[in-house]
N, C-alpha and C positions, 0 to 999 in steps of 0.2 A: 881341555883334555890334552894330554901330550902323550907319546909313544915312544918309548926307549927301547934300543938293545943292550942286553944288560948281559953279565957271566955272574956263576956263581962263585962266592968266593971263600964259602965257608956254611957244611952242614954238621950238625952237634945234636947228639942225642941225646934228652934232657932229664925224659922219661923213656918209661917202658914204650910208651906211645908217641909220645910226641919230640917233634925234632926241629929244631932253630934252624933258619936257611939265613945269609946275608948273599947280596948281590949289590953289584955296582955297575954303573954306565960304562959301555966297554972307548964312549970317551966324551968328554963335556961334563957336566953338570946332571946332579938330579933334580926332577921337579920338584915343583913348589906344593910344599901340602901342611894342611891342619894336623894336629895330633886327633886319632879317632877314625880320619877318613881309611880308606880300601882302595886298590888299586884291580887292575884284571890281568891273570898272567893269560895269554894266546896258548894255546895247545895246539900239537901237530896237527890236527883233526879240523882246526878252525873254533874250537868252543872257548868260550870265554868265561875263566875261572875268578871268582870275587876272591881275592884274600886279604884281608885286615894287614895294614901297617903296626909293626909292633915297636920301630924304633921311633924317638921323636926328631921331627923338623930340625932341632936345633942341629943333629948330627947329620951330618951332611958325604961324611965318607962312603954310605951305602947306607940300603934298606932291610931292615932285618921283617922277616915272615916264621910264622909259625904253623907246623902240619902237623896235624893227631891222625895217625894211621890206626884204623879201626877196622877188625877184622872184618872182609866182606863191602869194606869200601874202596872198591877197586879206582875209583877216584884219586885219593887221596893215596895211592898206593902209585898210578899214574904220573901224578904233580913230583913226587919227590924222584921218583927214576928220572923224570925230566929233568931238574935241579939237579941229579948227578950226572948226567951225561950230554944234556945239550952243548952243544958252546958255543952257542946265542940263544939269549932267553928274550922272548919279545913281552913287554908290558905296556898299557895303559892306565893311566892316572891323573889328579886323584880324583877319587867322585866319593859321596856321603856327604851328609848333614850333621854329624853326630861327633862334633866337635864344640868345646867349651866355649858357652855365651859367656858373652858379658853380663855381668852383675856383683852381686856382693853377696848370694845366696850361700850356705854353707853347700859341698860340695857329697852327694855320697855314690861311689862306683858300685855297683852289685853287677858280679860279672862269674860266668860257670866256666869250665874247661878253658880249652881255645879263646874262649871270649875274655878272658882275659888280655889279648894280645892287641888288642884297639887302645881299651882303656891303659895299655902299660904305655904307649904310645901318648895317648893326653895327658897322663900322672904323669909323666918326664918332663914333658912339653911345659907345663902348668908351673911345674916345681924349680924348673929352668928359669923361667919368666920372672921366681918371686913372687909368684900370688900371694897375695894374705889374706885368700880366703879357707877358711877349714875344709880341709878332705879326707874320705872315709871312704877307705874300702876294704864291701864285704866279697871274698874271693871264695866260691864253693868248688868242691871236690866232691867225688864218691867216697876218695879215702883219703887217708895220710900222704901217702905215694902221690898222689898224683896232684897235689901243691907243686909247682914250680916255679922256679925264679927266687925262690924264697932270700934267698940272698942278695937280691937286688932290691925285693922290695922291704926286708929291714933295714939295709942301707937309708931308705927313705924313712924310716920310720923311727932311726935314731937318728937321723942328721935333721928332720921337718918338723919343728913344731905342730904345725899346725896339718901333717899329715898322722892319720889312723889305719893301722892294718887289723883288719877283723876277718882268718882265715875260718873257714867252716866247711866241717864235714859230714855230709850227709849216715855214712854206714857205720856203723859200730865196729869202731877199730880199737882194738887194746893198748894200742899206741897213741893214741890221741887224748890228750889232757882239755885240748880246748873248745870252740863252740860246734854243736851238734845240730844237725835239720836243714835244715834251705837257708841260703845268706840272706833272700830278703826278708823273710820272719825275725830272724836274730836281728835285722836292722830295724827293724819295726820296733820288735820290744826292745831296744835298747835306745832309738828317737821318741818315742813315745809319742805323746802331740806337735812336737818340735819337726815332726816328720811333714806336717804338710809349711812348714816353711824352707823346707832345701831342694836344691836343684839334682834329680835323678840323672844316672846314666847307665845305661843296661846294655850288657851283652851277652851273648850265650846262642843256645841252641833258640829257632822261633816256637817250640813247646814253653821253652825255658821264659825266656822274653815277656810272653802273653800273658805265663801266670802269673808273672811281676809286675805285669801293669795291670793286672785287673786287680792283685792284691793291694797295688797301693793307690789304685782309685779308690777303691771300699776303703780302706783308712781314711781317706779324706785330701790325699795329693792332688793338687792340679793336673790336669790331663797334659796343659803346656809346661808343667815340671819334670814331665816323665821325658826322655831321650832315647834312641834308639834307631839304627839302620830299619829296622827291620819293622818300627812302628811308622818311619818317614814312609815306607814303602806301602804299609797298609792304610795312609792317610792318603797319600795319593789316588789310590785305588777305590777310594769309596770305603774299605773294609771295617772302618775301625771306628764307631760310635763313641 
C-alpha cells in the first residue's frame, strides 16, 4: 500500500451526473497498480473513500476517477467539492483483486453506471498490452443519456479486432435503436452455451453485482469465472456460497 499527496488537475462534466476528476502526485512518481484495482481518497473527517481507477497503468501522467452525483447522496456531493477545493488531496493505493488473470479464456466486461470506470481501466490496460484474447463489453444504462465515454470506447471498437462493444439500455427511450433490458441477459442470449467457457468481469452497484452472478451461475458459469471487488469481498466474509 502506498499514500500520496496528490492536486487535482482537471474536473469535466460528462453527464448530467457524473463527472471525470484527474489528479497527479504533487511530486515523484504514481504508484504501481493493475488495471481494475481502487485506491482510498482520505476525507477531512478521517473516512476512507473506495474509488475505482478509471485510467490505465500504462499512463502514468495522472489518475483519472469518476463521481456520479446522485441526488441525496451527500457523499458524493462531499468528494467532489473536495476535488475542487482541496490543495492537497491525500490517497491510498492500490488494493482489489479484480484485475485481468492470465489465460486464454474469451473475455466479457458487464458493467452498470460508474462501474464502468474500473473496467475502462483493464479494457485500456489489456488493449495496451496486445492481448489476443476476445473482449466484450456489455455497458448498461437507464437510458441513452447516460452512456458515457462513448467515444473512447468506439475508438476501441474500430481500431480492436478482437474488442466488442454491446451498449444497453434498460428504459424505453425513443432514441435508442439498440439493445434493450439488463446487459447481462443480452450477454447471455447472445454467448449462449459458449457462456460458461469465458472469463466474467462485473461492476456496478452490489444489488447490480449479485443478480449477475446468480444469473450466470444458473447458466452454468463457473463460480471461479465470475470476477468482482465486491464478490472478493463476500468470499472473504463467509457470505457467498
Amino acid at each position: 500500500m502506498n499514500e500520496l499527496n496528490c492536486t487535482t488537475t482537471e474536473i469535466k462534466q460528462l453527464t448530467d451526473q457524473i463527472y471525470r476528476i484527474r489528479i497527479q502526485p504533487e511530486k515523484g512518481n504514481l504508484f504501481e497498480f493493475k488495471g481494475g484495482q481502487y485506491l482510498y481518497l482520505l476525507m477531512p473527517d478521517g473516512k476512507r473513500i473506495p474509488l475505482s481507477i478509471a485510467s490505465a497503468p500504462e499512463q502514468k501522467a495522472f489518475i483519472e476517477l469518476h463521481i456520479r452525483l446522485i441526488p441525496g447522496h451527500d457523499l458524493a456531493a462531499d468528494m467532489l467539492n473536495l476535488f475542487k477545493t482541496a490543495t492537497r488531496l491525500h490517497i491510498e493505493g492500490p488494493y482489489g483483486e479484480c484485475f485481468l488473470k492470465q489465460g486464454d479464456k474469451d473475455l466479457v466486461i458487464i458493467a452498470g453506471g460508474t462501474g464502468f470506470s474500473p473496467m475502462k481501466s483493464l479494457l485500456e490496460s489489456a488493449l495496451a498490452q496486445g492481448t489476443s484474447r476476445k473482449l466484450s463489453l456489455y455497458l448498461g444504462a437507464q437510458a441513452s443519456s447516460d452512456l458515457y465515454q462513448s467515444e473512447i470506447i468506439n475508438e476501441w471498437n474500430h481500431g480492436q479486432c478482437q474488442f466488442t462493444y454491446i451498449p444497453v439500455v434498460s428504459e424505453t427511450d425513443k432514441n435508442w435503436t439498440g439493445e434493450t433490458g439488463f446487459p447481462h441477459e443480452v450477454a447471455l442470449a447472445q454467448l449462449g452455451e459458449k457462456s460458461s467457457e469465458c472469463e466474467f468481469y462485473v461492476s456496478g452497484s452490489e444489488a447490480m453485482v449479485m443478480n449477475v452472478y446468480q444469473s450466470l451461475v444458473k447458466a452454468g458459469v463457473p463460480k471461479d469465472q465470475i470476477h468482482s471487488d465486491i464478490l472478493d469481498i463476500k468470499r472473504e466474509m463467509g457470505q457467498l456460497i
